[in-house]
C-alpha positions as a Markdown table, in Angstrom:
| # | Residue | x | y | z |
|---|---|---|---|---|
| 1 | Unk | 117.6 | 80.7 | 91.5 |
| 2 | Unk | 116.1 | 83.1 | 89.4 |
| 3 | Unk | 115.0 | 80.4 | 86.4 |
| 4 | Unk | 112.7 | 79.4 | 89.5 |
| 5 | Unk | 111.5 | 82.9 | 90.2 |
| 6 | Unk | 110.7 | 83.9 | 86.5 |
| 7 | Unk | 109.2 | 80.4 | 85.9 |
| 8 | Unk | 111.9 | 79.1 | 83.4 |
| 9 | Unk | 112.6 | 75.4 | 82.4 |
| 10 | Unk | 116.3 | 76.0 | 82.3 |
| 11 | Unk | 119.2 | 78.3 | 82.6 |
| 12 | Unk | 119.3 | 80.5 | 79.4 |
| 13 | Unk | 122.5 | 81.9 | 80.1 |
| 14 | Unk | 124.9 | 79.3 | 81.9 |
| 15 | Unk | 128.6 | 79.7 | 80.7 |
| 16 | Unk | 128.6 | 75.9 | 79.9 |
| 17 | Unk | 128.1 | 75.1 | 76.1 |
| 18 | Unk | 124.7 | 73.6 | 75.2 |
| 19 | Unk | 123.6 | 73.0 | 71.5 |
| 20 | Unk | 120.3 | 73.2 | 72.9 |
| 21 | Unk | 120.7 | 77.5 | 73.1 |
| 22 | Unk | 122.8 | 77.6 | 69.8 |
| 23 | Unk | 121.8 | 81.1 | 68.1 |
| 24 | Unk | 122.6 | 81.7 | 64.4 |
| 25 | Unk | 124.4 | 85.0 | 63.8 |
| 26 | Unk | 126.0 | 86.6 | 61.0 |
| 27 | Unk | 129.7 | 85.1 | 61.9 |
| 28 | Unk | 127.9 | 82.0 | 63.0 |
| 29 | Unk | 126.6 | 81.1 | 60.4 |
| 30 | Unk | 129.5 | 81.9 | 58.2 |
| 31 | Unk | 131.6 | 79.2 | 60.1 |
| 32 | Unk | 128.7 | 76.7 | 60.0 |
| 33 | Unk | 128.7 | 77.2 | 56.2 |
| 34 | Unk | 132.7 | 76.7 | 56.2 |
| 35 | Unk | 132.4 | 73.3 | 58.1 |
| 36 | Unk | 129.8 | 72.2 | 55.9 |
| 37 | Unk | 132.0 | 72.8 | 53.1 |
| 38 | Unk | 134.8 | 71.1 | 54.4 |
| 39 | Unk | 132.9 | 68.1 | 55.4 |
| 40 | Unk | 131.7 | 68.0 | 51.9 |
| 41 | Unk | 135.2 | 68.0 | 50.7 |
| 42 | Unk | 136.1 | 65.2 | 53.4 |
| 43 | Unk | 139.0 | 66.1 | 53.3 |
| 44 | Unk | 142.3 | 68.8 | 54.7 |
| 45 | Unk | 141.6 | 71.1 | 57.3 |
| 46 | Unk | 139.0 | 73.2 | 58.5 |
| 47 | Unk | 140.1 | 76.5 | 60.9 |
| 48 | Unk | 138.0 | 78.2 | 62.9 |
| 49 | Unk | 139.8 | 80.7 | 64.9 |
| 50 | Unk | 137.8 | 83.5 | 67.5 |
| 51 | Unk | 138.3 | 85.6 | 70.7 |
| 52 | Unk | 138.0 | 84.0 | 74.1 |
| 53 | Unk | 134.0 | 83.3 | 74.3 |
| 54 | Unk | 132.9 | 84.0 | 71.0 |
| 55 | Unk | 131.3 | 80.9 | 70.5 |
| 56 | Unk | 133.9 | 78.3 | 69.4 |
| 57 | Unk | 133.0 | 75.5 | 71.7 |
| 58 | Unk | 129.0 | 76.2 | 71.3 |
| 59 | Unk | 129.5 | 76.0 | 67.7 |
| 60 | Unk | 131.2 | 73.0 | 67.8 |
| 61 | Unk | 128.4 | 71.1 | 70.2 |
| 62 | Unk | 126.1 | 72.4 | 67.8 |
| 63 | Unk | 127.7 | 70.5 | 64.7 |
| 64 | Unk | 128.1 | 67.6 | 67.0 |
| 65 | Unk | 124.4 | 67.4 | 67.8 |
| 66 | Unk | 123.7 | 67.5 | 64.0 |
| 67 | Unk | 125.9 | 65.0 | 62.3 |
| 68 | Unk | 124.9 | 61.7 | 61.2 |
| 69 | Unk | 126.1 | 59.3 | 63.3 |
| 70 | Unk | 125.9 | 56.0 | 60.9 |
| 71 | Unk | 127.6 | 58.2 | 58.2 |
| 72 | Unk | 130.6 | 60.2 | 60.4 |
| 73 | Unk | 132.4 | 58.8 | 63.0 |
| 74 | Unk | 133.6 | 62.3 | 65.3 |
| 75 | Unk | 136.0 | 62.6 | 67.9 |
| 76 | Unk | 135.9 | 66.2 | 69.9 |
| 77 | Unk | 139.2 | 66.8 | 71.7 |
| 78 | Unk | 140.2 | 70.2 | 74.2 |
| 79 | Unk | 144.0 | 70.4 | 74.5 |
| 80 | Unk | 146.6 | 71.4 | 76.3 |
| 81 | Unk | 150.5 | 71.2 | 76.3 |
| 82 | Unk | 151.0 | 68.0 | 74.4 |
| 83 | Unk | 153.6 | 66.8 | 72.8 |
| 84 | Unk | 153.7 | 64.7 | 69.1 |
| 85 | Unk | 153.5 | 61.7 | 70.7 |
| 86 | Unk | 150.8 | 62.5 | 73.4 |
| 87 | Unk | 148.5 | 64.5 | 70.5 |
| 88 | Unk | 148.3 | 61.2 | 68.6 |
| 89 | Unk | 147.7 | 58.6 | 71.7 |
| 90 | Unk | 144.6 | 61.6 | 72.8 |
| 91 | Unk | 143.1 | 61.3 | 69.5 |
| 92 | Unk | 143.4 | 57.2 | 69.4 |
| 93 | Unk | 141.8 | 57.1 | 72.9 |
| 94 | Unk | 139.3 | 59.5 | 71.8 |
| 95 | Unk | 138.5 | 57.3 | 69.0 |
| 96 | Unk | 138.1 | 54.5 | 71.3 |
| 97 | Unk | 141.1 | 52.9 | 70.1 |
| 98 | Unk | 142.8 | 50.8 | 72.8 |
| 99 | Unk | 146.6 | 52.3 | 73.6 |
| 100 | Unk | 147.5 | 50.7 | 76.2 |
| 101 | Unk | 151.5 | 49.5 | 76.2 |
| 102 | Unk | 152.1 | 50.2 | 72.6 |
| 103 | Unk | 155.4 | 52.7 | 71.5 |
| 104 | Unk | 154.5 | 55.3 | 68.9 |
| 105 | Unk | 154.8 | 53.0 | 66.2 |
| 106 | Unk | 152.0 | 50.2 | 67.1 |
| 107 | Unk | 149.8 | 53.5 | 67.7 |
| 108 | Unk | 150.4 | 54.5 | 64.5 |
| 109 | Unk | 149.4 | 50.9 | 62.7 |
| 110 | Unk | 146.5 | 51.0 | 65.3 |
| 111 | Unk | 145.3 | 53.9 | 64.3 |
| 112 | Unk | 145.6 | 53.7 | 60.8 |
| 113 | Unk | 143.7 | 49.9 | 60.8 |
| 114 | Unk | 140.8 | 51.7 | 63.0 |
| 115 | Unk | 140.8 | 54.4 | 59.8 |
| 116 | Unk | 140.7 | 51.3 | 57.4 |
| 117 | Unk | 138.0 | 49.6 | 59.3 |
| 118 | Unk | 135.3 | 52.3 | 59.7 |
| 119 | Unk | 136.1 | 53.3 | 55.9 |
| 120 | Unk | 134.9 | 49.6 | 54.7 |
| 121 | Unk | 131.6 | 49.8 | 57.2 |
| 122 | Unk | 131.1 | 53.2 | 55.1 |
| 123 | Unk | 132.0 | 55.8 | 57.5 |
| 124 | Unk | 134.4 | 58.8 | 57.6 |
| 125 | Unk | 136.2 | 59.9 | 60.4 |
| 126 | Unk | 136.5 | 63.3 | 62.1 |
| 127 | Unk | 138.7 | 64.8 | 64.5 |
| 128 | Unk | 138.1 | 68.1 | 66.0 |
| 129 | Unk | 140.6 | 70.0 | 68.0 |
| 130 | Unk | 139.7 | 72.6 | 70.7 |
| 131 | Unk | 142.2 | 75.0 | 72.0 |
| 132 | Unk | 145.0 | 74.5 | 69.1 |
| 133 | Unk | 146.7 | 77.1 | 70.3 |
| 134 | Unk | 147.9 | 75.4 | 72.9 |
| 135 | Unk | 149.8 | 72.8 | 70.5 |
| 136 | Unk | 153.1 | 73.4 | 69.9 |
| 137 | Unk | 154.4 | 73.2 | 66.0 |
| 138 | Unk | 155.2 | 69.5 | 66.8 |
| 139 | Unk | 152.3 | 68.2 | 67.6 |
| 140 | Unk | 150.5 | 70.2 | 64.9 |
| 141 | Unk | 152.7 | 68.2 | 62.0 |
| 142 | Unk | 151.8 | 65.3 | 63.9 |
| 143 | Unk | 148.5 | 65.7 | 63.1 |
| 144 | Unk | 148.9 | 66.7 | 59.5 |
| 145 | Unk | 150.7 | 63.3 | 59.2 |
| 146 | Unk | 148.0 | 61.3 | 60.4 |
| 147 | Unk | 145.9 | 63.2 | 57.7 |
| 148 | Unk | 147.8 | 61.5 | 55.2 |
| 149 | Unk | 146.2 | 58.1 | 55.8 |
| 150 | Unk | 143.9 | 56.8 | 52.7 |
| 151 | Unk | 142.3 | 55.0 | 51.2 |
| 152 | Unk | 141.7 | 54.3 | 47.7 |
| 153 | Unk | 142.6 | 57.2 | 46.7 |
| 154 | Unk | 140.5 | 59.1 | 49.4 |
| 155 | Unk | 141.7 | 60.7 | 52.3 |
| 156 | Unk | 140.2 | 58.5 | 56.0 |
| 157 | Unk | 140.5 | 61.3 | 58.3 |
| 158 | Unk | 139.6 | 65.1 | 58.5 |
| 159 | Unk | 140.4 | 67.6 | 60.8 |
| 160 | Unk | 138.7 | 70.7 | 62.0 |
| 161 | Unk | 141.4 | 73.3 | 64.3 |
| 162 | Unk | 139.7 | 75.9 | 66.3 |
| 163 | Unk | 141.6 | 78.2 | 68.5 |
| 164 | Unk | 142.5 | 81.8 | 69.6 |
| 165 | Unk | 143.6 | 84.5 | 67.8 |
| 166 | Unk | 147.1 | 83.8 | 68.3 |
| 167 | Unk | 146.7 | 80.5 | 66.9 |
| 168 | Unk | 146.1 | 82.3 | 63.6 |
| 169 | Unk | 149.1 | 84.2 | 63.7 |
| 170 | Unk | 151.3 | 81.3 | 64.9 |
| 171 | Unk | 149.7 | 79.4 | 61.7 |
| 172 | Unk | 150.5 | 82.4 | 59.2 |
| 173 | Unk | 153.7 | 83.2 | 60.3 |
| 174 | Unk | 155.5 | 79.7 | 61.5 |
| 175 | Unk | 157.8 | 78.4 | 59.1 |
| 176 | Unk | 157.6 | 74.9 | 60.5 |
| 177 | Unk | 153.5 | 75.0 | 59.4 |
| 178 | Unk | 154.1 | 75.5 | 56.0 |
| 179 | Unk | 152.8 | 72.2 | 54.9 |
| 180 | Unk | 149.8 | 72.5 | 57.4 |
| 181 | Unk | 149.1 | 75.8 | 55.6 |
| 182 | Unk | 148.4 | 74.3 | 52.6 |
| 183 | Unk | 146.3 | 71.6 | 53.6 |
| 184 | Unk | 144.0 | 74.0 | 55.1 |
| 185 | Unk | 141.2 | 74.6 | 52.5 |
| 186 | Unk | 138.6 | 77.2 | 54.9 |
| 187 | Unk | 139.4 | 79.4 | 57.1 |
| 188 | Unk | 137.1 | 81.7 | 59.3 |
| 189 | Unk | 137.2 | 84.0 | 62.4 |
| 190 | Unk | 134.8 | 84.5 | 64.6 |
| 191 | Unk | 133.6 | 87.9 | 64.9 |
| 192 | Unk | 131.8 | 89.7 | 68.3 |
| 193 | Unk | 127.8 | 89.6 | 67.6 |
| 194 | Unk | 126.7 | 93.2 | 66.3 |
| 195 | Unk | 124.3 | 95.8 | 68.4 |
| 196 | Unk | 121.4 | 94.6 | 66.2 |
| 197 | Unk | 121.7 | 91.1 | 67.1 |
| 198 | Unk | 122.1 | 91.5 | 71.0 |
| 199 | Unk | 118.3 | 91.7 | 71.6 |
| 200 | Unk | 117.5 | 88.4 | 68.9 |
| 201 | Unk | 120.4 | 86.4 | 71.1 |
| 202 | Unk | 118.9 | 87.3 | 74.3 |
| 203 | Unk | 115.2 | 86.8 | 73.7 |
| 204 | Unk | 116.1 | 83.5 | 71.7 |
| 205 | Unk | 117.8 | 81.6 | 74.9 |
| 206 | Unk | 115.1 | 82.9 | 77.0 |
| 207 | Unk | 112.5 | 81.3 | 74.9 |
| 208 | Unk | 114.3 | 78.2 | 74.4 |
| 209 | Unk | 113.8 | 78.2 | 78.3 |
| 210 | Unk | 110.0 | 78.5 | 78.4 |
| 211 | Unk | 110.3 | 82.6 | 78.6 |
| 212 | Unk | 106.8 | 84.0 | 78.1 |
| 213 | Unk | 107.4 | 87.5 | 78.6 |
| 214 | Unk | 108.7 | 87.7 | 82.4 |
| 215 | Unk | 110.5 | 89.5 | 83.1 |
| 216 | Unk | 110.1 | 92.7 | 80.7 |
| 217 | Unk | 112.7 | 93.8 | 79.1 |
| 218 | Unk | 113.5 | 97.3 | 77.8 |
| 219 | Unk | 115.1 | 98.2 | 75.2 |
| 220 | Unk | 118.1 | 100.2 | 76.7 |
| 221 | Unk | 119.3 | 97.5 | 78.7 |
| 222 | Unk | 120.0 | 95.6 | 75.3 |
| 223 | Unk | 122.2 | 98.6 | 74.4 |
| 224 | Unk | 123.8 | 98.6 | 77.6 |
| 225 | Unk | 124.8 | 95.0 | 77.1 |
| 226 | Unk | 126.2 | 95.4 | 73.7 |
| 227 | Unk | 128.5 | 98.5 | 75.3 |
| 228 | Unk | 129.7 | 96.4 | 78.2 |
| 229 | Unk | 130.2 | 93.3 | 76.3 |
| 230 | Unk | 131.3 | 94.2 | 72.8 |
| 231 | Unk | 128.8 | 91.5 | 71.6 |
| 232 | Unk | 130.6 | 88.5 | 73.1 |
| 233 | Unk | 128.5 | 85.8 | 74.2 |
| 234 | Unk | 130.4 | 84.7 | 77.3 |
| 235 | Unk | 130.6 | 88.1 | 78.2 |
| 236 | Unk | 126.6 | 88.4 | 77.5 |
| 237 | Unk | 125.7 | 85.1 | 79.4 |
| 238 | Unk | 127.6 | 86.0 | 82.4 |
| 239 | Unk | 125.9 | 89.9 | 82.6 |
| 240 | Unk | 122.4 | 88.5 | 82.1 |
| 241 | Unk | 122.6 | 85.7 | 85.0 |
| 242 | Unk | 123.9 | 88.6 | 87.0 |
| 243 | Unk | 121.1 | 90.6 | 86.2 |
| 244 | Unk | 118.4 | 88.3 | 86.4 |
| 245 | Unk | 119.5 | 86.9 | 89.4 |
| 246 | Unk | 119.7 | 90.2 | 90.9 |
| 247 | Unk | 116.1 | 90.9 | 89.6 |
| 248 | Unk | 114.8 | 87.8 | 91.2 |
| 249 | Unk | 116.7 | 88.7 | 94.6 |
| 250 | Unk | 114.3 | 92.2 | 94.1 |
| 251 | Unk | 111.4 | 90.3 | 92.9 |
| 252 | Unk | 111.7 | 92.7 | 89.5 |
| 253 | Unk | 108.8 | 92.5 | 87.0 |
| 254 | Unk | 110.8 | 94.8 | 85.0 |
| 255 | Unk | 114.5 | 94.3 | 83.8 |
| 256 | Unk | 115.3 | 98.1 | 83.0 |
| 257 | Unk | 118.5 | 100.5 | 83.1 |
| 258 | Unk | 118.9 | 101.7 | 86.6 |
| 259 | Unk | 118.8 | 97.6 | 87.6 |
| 260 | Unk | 121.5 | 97.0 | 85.3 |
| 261 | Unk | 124.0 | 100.4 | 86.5 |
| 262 | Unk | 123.1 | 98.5 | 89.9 |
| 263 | Unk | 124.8 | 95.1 | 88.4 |
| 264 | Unk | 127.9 | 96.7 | 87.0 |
| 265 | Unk | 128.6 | 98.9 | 89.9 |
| 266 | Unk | 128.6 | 95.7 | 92.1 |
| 267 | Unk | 130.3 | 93.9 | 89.7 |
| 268 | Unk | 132.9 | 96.7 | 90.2 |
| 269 | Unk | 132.8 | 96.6 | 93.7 |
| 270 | Unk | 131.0 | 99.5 | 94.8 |
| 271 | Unk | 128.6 | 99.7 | 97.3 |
| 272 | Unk | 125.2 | 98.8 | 95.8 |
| 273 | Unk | 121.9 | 98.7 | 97.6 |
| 274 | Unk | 119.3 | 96.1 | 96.4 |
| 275 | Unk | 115.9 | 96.7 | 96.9 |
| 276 | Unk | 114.1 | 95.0 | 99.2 |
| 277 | Unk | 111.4 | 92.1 | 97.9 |
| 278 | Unk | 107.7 | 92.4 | 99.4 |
| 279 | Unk | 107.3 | 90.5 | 102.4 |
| 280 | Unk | 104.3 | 89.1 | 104.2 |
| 281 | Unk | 103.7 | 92.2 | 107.0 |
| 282 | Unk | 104.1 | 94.4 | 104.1 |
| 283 | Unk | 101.0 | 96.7 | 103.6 |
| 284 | Unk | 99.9 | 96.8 | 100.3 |
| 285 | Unk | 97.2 | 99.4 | 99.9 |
| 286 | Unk | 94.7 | 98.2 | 97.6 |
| 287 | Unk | 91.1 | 98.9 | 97.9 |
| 288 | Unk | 89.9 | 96.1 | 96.9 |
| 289 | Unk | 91.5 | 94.4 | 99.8 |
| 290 | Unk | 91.2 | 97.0 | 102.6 |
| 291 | Unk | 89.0 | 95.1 | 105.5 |
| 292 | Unk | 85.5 | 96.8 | 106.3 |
| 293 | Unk | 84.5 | 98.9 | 109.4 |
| 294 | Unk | 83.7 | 96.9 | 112.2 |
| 295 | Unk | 79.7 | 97.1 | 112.1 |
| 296 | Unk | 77.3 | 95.4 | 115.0 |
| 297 | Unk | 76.5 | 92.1 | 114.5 |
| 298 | Unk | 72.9 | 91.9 | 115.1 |
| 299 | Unk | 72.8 | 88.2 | 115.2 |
| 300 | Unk | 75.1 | 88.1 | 118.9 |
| 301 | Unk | 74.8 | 91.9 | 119.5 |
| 302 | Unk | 71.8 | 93.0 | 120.9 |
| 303 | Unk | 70.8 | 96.6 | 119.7 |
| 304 | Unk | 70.5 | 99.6 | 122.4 |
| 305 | Unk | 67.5 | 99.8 | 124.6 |
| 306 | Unk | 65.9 | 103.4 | 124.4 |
| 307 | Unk | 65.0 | 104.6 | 127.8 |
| 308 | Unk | 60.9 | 105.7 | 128.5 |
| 309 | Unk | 60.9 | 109.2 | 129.5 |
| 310 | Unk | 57.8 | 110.6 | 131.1 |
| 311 | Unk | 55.5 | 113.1 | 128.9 |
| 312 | Unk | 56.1 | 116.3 | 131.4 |
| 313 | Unk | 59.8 | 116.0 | 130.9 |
| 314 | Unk | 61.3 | 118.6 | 128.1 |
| 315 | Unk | 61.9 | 117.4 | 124.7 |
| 316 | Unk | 65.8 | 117.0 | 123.7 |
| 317 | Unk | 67.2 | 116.0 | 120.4 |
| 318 | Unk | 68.0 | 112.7 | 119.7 |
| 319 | Unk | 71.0 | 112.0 | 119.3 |
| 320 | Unk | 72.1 | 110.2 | 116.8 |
| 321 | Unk | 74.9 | 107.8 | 116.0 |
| 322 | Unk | 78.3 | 109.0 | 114.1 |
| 323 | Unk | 78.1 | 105.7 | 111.5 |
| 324 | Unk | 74.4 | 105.4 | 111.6 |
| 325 | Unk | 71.9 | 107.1 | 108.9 |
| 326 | Unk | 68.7 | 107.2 | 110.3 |
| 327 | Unk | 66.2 | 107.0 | 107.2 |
| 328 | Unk | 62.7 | 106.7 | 107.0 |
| 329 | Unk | 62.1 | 104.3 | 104.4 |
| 330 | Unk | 63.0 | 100.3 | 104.7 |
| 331 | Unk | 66.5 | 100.1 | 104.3 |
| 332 | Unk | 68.1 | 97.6 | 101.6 |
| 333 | Unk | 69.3 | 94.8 | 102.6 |
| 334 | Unk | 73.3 | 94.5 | 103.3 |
| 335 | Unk | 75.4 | 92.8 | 100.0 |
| 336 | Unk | 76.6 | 89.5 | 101.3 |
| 337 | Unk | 80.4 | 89.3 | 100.0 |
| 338 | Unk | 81.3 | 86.8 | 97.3 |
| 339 | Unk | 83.3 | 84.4 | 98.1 |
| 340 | Unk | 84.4 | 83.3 | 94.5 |
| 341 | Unk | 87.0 | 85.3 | 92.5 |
| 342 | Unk | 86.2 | 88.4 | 90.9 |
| 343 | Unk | 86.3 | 88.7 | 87.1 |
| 344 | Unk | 85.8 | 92.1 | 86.9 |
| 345 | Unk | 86.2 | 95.2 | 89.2 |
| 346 | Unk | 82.7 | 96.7 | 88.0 |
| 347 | Unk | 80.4 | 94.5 | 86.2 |
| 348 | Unk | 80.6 | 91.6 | 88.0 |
| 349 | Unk | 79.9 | 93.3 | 91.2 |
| 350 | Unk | 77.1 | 95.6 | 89.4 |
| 351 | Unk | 75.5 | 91.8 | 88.6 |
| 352 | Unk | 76.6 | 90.7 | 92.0 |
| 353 | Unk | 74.8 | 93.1 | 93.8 |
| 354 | Unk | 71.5 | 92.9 | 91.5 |
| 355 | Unk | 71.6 | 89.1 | 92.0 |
| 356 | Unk | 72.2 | 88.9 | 95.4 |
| 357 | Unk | 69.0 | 87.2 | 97.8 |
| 358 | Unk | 68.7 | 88.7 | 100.7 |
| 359 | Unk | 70.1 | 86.0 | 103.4 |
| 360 | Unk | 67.6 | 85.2 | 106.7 |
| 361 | Unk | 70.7 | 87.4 | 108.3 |
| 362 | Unk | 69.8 | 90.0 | 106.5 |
| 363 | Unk | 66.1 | 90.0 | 107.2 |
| 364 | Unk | 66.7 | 89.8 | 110.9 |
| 365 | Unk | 69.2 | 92.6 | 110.8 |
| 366 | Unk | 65.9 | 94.9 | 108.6 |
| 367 | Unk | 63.3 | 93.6 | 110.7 |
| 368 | Unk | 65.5 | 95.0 | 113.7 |
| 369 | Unk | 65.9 | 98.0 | 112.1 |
| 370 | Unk | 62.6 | 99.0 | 111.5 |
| 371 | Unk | 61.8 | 98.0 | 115.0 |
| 372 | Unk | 64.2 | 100.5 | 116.0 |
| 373 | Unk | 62.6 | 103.2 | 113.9 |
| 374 | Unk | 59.7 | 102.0 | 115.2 |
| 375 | Unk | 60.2 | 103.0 | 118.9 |
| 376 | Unk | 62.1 | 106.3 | 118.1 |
| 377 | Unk | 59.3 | 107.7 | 116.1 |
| 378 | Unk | 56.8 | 106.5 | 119.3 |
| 379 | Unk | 59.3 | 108.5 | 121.6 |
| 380 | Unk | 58.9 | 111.5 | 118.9 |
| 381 | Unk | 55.2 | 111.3 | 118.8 |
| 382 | Unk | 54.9 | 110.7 | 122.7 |
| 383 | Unk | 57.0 | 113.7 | 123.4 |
| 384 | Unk | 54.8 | 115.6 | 120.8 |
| 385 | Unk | 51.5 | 114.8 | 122.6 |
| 386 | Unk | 53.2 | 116.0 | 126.0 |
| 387 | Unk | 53.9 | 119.1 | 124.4 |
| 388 | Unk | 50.3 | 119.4 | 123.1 |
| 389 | Unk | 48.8 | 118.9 | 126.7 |
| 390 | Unk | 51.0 | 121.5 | 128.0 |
| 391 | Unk | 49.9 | 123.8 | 125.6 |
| 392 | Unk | 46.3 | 122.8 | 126.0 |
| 393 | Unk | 46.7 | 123.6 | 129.7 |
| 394 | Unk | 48.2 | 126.7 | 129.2 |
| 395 | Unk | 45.9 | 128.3 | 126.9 |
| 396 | Unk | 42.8 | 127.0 | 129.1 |
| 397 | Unk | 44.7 | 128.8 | 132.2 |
| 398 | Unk | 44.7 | 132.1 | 130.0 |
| 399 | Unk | 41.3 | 131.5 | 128.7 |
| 400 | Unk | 40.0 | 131.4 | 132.2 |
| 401 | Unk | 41.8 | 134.1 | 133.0 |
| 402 | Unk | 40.5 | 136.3 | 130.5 |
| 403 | Unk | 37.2 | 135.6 | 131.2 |
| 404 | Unk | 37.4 | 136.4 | 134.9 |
| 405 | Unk | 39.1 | 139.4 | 133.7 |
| 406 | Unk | 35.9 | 140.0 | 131.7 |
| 407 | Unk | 33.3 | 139.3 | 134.0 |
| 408 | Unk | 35.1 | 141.3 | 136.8 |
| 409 | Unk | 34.9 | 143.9 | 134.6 |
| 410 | Unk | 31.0 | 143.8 | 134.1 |
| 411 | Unk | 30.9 | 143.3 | 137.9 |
| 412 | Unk | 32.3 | 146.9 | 138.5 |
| 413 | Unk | 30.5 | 148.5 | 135.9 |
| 414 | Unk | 26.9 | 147.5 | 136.7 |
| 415 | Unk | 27.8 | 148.3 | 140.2 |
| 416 | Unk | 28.7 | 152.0 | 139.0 |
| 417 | Unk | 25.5 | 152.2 | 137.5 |
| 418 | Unk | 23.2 | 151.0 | 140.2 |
| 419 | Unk | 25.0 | 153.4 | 142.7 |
């Protein structure tokens, strides 16, 4: 689920061994080098002994993927509770050797003539053992006997032992292994992964999965896993997948801290609330998506019609629209929006705007405009000429009257004097 989400080609931290994620670390390498020298020895016995998850099995797919095939003939073996006789018929079936209705002895011969065979087409045999500590002492002799088969002089098959802990105490202490003991000619123990080799570990099985940098990772959480985990890679694979998968159920660009207390405490089975991913109806406020204002359309929408109002009635303001700016000068034409994606929030739209044409929409929509303008400043200069006639009339009426006045005035005074 979450290598989908984050765009990987594979599961980086599955608890199934893969040679493909194989990291190199200090202890890791160590063993490598051990096997390497007991292969070049070709002979005895190799152990490699480790905690549960420490990378015994992964190792061992690693040296599997890298052997040469025409050279070294391998068998790879897990066990469980088997006995002398069951150890050595797994092995022989393992080896492809057909075991069907023979008694321990004609296994033996077959085994050994299989031995004989691949020696004289140039090619040494190898027997690796998974889980030894499962074996009882029995079976573990048994082995060292088959061990004893040669050739020439050289010794036909070699074995490699990995197992637990106890395993390695059982070998030290058990009288019945004494001869084992000194066939063995390497020993090495697995070791946890150190603090400084958590964030290498991660970051390589990511990349071997096509990781480009999604999620991020901080650098605390790498800390976090080293404290939970004591650096043991099972324990490491399993706390990532839990994390990641709970950062894909969150759809997290950021693997950080608080998201992995959240993954332990549910691993611990408290209550944990996971955030909720963005969903379709979610608003995401963003101005570069916000929609417009609805605006007239002056292709389908007509624009107001100005009622005439005769010149004697009084002059009221105009009233003017909420939205609407009325401006002498020709207004420029509307930006037609781009349809194409936008490189860059500010100087593609600068050029955008200073390339744009205006559209036949658009010239409609100014022409209308001005048209507008056009009848409003009409009404304005109607209104004014009312204005002037009433003012005209008024100052003839007091003109008039003053002159009357005036000439009533001489009336009255030349009639005083002729009296």
């Amino acid at each position: 689920m979450y290598d989908t989400f984050y765009g990987l080609n594979g599961r980086p931290f599955q608890l199934t061994p893969d040679p493909h994620y194989y990291f190199e670390s200090l202890t890791h390498r160590k063993a490598l080098s051990y096997l390497g020298y007991g292969l070049a020895q070709g002979e005895g016995f190799i152990v490699i002994t480790g905690d549960v998850g420490a990378g015994k099995t992964t190792l061992v797919s690693h040296l599997m993927a890298t052997i040469d095939k025409a050279r070294l003939t391998a068998a790879n073996i897990v066990t469980t509770k088997l006995d002398s006789e069951d150890i050595v018929r797994v092995a022989a079936n393992h080896f492809d050797i057909d075991t069907d209705h023979m008694d321990k002895a004609q296994l033996l011969s077959a085994f050994e003539e299989f031995l004989h065979a691949e020696a004289r087409a140039g090619r040494r045999c190898l027997l690796i053992v998974v889980e030894s500590q499962n074996l009882p002492a029995g079976a573990l002799e048994e082995l060292r006997m088959l061990s004893n088969f040669q050739l020439g002089g050289q010794a036909l098959l070699q074995i490699f032992l990995l197992g637990q802990p106890e395993f390695r105490d059982m070998l030290q202490n058990s009288n019945q292994l004494e001869q084992l003991r000194q066939r063995v000619i390497a020993h090495h123990h697995l070791e946890p992964m150190s603090a400084d080799e958590i964030e290498p570990y991660v970051t390589h099985r990511l990349s071997k999965s096509g990781w480009s940098g999604r999620p991020k990772i901080t650098s605390m959480v790498f800390r976090l896993l080293y404290a939970e985990t004591n650096g043991v890679p099972r324990k490491i694979n399993a706390l990532m997948s839990r994390i990641l998968l709970m950062g894909s159920i969150e759809h997290a660009e950021m693997i950080d801290q608080a998201m992995v207390a959240r993954v332990l405490a549910d691993l611990n089975g408290e209550d944990v609330e996971i955030a909720a991913p963005p969903t379709a109806s979610t608003e995401i406020k963003n101005p570069l998506w916000e929609k417009p204002k609805r605006t007239r359309n002056p292709d389908t929408e007509p624009a107001a019609e100005i009622p005439a109002r005769s010149p004697e009635a009084p002059v009221e303001p105009v009233s003017i629209p909420e939205h609407e700016v009325v401006n002498l000068r020709v207004p420029e034409p509307p930006v037609q929006p781009v349809q194409e994606p936008v490189e860059s929030e500010s100087a593609t739209k600068a050029e955008a705007e200073a390339n744009a044409a205006p559209s036949p929409a658009a010239e409609k929509a100014t022409a209308q405009r001005i048209d507008i303008m056009s009848k409003r400043l009409s009404l304005l200069e109607t209104r004014m000429n009312g204005q002037e006639e009433n003012l005209h009339r008024v100052l003839t009426m007091l003109v008039e009257w003053v002159e009357s006045d005036v000439q009533s005035k001489e009336s009255y005074v030349n009639a005083g004097r002729a009296a």
